[in-house]
Structures are given as C-alpha cells and as structure tokens.
C-alpha positions, 0 to 999 in steps of 0.5 A: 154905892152899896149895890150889894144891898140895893139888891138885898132890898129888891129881891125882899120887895119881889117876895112881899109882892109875890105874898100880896098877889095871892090875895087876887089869887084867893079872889080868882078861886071864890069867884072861879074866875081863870084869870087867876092863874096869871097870878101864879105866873106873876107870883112865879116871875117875883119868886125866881129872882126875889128867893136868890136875891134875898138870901145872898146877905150882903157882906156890907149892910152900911148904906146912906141916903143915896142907897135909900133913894135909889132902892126905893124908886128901883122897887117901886118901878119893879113893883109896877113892871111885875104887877102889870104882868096879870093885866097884859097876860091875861089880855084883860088890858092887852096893850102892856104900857097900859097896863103899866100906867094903870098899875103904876097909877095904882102904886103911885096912888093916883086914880089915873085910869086908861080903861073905859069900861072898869066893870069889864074887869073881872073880880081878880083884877079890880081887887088887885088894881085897888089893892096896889092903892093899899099897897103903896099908901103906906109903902112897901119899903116902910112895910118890910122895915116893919117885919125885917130886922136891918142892923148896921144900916141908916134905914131912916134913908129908906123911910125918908125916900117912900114916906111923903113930907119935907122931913121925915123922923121916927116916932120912936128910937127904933126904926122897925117899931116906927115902921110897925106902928104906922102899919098898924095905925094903917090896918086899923083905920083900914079895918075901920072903914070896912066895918063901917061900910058894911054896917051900911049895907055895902057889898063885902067885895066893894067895901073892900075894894073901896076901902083899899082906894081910900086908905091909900088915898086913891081913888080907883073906882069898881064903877063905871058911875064912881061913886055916884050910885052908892048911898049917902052914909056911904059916901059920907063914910068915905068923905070922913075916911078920905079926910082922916087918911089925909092927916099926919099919922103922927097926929093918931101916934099922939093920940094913942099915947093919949097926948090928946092935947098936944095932937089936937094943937098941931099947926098943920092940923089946924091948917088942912082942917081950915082949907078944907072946910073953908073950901067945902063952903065956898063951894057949896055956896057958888054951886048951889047958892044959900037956897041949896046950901045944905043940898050941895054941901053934901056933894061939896065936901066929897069932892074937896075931901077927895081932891085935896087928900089926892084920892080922885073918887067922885060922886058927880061929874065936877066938870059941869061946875062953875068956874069958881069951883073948879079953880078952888078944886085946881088949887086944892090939886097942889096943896095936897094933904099933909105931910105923913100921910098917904096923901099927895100933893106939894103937902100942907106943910110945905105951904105952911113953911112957905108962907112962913118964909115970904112973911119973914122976908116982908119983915126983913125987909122993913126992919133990917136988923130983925131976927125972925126964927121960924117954927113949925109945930113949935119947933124950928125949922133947920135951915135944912129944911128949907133948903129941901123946902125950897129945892122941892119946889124949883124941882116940882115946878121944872118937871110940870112945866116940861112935863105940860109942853111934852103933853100938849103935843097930843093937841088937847085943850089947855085945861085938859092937858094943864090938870093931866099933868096936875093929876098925875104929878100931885096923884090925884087922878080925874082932872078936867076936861077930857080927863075930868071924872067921868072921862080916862086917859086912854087918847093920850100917846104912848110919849105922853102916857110914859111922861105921866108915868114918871110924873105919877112916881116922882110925885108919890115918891116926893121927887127925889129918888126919881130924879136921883134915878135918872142923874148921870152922877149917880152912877159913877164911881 
C-alpha cells in the first residue's frame, strides 16, 4: 500500500477543509456572532497537520484501487471528526458524538439531525452545518482532482470510491477536466437555484442555506417548521431543484455538448422520471382522492422529489399520511436517485440492471439455449458490473439487517427503528414514526448513534471504501 501518498491526499483534504471554513468564519463577522472564533480554532487544527502532510511529495505517486478507497473513506471521516470541532467547542451542540453525527450527517448528505431546536443554532454554524451538505454532494475528493494536477496515479480509483453509481468513467480522457466539468456543472445549477430563490423573495441567508441542502441532496433544514412555512414558488423551485439534482450529471454533459437527443434518450432518465411522477400520482391520489387531486398534487410531488433524490426536506408531517403512502415513500428510500448524482440510495441503475438480470434468468430458464446479452444505456453491461452489482446488493443487505437488530436494542417501535436504519444508510434523513419529519434522532444510544454513523458514510460512500476500511486484509503486507 502506497500510504505515502494516502497521506499526501489527507493532508490536501485538511487544506480544502480549512479554506471551506472560512466561509462560516465570514458569516460569523456579518453577523458579529463570537462562535466564529471556533473556526479559526478548526482552521488552526486542519492547517498544523495539512500544510506538512501536503508538502512532503511522495517519492511514489502509483496508487491503485485499494489506495483510492482507503483515502477516501479516511478524509471523509477526518473530514467529519475536525468539522464537528466548531459545534462542540462552542458548546453550541455540547455532547461531541452529537455533534459528530450531525456533521457526518451533513457530509454523508443525510439530513439526520439530534438538534431539537435547529433555529437555536446561531448563523455561523446553520451555514456550516448545510454547507457540509455542498461539500459532500459532489465530494471533496472529486474537488481536489479538479484543481490538483495528480500524474503517475490511477486517479480514476479515487472518483470511482466518492462518486455514486456501479461504474464510474470519465466524461473526457483526462481526469482533472472531468473532475472540473462536474464542479462546474455543480456551482452552475447551485448558482441557479439561489438566483431563482431570491427572485422569490426568499431571504439571501436561506436561499443560501437551502440551496446547499438541495444541491447536495440533503436536506437539512434552518427551521424549526422545514419547509412548511415558505411559499409555494419556492417549495416548488426546490421540488424541480431537488429532481434535477437527483439526475446522472452525465445527462447535463451531454447537453452542454448539445447532444440533445442522445441525453433525452437515456434509459435510466426515463426510468427515474417514470418513478417519480408515477409515485406523485398515486400519492395524490390516496391522500387526497380525485376531488383534491390538484390541491395534494403540490405536497405529493415535494415529498417524493425529496424522498427519492435522498434530500429528506419536507413540507408537512408525512407521518399522518395513509399507509399506502408511506409504503410508496419507504419504497422510494432504497431506490434512490440516479447513478452520477448527488443522490442516495441503491441508485436507479442498479434497479435497472436488476430487473434486467431476473428477465434474463426467466428467459433462460424457458429456452435453454438462448443468448441474451444485456445493456444498458445501449451498452453492454460487463460482467464486471454485475458482479459488483450483485456484491452491492449482498453487502447493503448485510449491514442493515445487522445494523436494525443493533438498533431495535433501544426499544423503539419497528417502524421507527426499521426506516432510521433506511434513513441513514440510503442518506435520506426523516423517516417514520419517532424519526419522522417533524421528530430527530436525539433519544437514540450512544451504541446506535455510532452504528448509523457508519451507515450514513458507508452509504454515501457506496459501501466499499467503509467495509475496505474496517477488513483486517487490508492492513497486512
């Protein structure tokens, strides 16, 4: 293992975090709030061991797969140990596993949250709790690709273990420029939404704020009420928002390139675009019949938007909903958005190529000497693929089942216990029953809290690097 240049990589993401925090800094001194000084103290910690780590090159810059997941899911959790520093230091969320499960809540794009008065919080520390959303939407990793030049290295090992999908490749031959184009289709559609917001007349700090939740696919709300008391064109700029960040950026590369057509034909497209709007209907339709079709419709699509692109805002208590509803809901939590975006869950394309493989097992099965190859997006899909496919799957269903036997220990309801462990693992946030939109997860154990923890990172993080992290083998020589 090169863990030269695991360092190199580490001591480069302290730096990036370090520049991220003075933007809380910059909040702290617009609204003469004190807690800013525990930036710098943050700022301080990142620098002391980033500048040194960062500037002692690495004789060997060769790294592979196994030296890209473990550098990822190593920043990553630096990321989240330093950026919960500000919360504890400044008292502001006292216990330090809390504040570290709402930062790793945060970079993990989960929405989770243990506060029980959000508007508490003072502007400093809002800004920053949903920035980390921004921050890992696109991730870090991809974000220093983009602005540091890595020669010798495999560097398609590092996008592959932060960027969400079953395969991952480059949009151009170089990676740095695939790395850029992504972020800069990121502070576009960012930039976007803001613009949008104010035109609503919504205020600079929320729109800000809110934006951060949605890009990253969130969901971390500045309210005590989320979403509920904003107006409806600005619900409904987040709704289109929180859709379109849920889509494979590789769909809006196209379209730059103005290879309309090829973009609009894409089969996972078509697919999450069917789920969804076939859910809002059916949802529409059981809450408020065909009388007040058009008066949920509204509600309907915000929630299925924010459920299925994994960003966890709400607009109403989905709790008091009918059964029916919430299972559509539940559903949505594992299918999750698509692969490419910032978005959770087990990823459309997965979905996708699952039912691809059970139809061509069926038409195995009755005529035994046909030859079915299977495609996707018009091409075939390796066997490769498949096999992580499938190894994803077993993986994913492993860790919840023990992750909801760990948790029911607490004694929650099933339903409680059952979609925390959904919520966190698919980076969703609300859930149901005690962890429902309008409830948090502060009552859970400290045993509980760490599991979900891992279930938050390992599923932003598409397993792998997490479970890597934590195999013996990997360690040895």
């Amino acid at each position: 293992m090169n863990k030269s240049f695991i360092l190199h990589i580490l001591g480069w993401i302290l730096n990036v975090e370090a520049a991220f925090m003075l933007l809380p800094l910059i909040v702290a001194l617009i609204y003469k709030e004190h807690s800013g000084i525990y930036f710098l103290a943050a700022i301080g910690v990142c620098l002391v061991f980033g500048i040194p780590l960062s500037l002692r090159k690495p004789k060997n810059t060769v790294f592979f797969a196994k030296e890209g997941f473990i550098s990822v899911a190593l920043g990553w959790i630096m990321l989240s140990i330093i950026g919960a520093l500000p919360f504890f230091l400044s008292r502001e969320i006292p216990d330090y596993a809390d504040a570290l499960f709402e930062v790793i809540s945060g970079i993990s794009t989960t929405g989770a949250s243990i506060l029980t008065d959000v508007e508490a919080l003072s502007h400093c520390m809002i800004f920053w709790r949903s920035f980390t959303h921004w921050i890992g939407g696109m991730g870090v990793l991809v974000f220093i690709l983009a602005i540091l030049p890595m020669a010798g290295g495999e560097t398609i090992h590092i996008m592959r273990a932060e960027s969400p999908g079953p395969s991952v490749g480059k949009l151009v031959p170089k990676m740095r420029t695939t790395a850029t184009l992504l972020y800069s289709i990121y502070l576009g559609m960012t930039v976007l939404q803001i613009i949008l917001l104010l035109i609503g007349r919504m205020p600079l700090f929320d729109a800000l704020t809110i934006t951060f939740g949605t890009a990253g696919t969130g969901g971390f709300s500045i309210k005590n009420s989320g979403m509920a008391d904003y107006t409806r064109y600005q619900q409904s700029v987040v709704t289109i928002f929180m859709l379109l960040f849920g889509v494979n950026f590789n769909v809006y590369f196209l379209m730059l390139l103005r290879r309309f057509r090829e973009a609009i034909r894409s089969e996972e497209l078509k697919v999450y675009l069917i789920i969804a709007f076939s859910s809002m209907v059916l949802i529409a339709l059981n809450v408020g019949g065909f009388k007040g079709f058009f008066s949920t419709f509204h509600h309907s699509a915000f929630q299925v938007a924010s459920i299925m692109t994994t960003t966890g805002y709400a607009t109403l208590d989905f709790n008091t909903w009918p059964t029916f509803s919430k299972a559509v809901l539940i559903m949505l939590m594992f299918i999750g958005a698509s692969a490419g975006s910032t978005g959770g869950g087990i990823k459309v394309s997965r979905i996708v190529i699952l039912f691809k493989t059970i139809t061509k097992e069926l038409s195995f099965l009755i005529h035994k000497r046909s030859v079915k190859v299977l495609k996707l997006e018009g091409k075939r899909i390796e066997h490769e693929t498949l096999r992580s496919v499938n190894v994803y799957l077993i993986s994913y269903i492993l860790i919840f089942t023990v992750s909801v036997i760990i948790i029911s220990l607490d004694n929650y309801d099933f339903a409680s216990s059952f979609t925390a462990v959904s919520a966190t693992l698919n980076n969703i946030g609300p859930g149901i029953g005690v962890v429902g939109p309008m409830g948090n997860y502060s009552g859970f154990s400290y045993l509980s809290k760490f599991v979900m923890m891992f279930d938050m990172l390992a599923g932003r993080l598409e397993i792998f690097p997490m479970l890597l992290l934590i195999s013996p083998s990997t360690w040895k020589k």
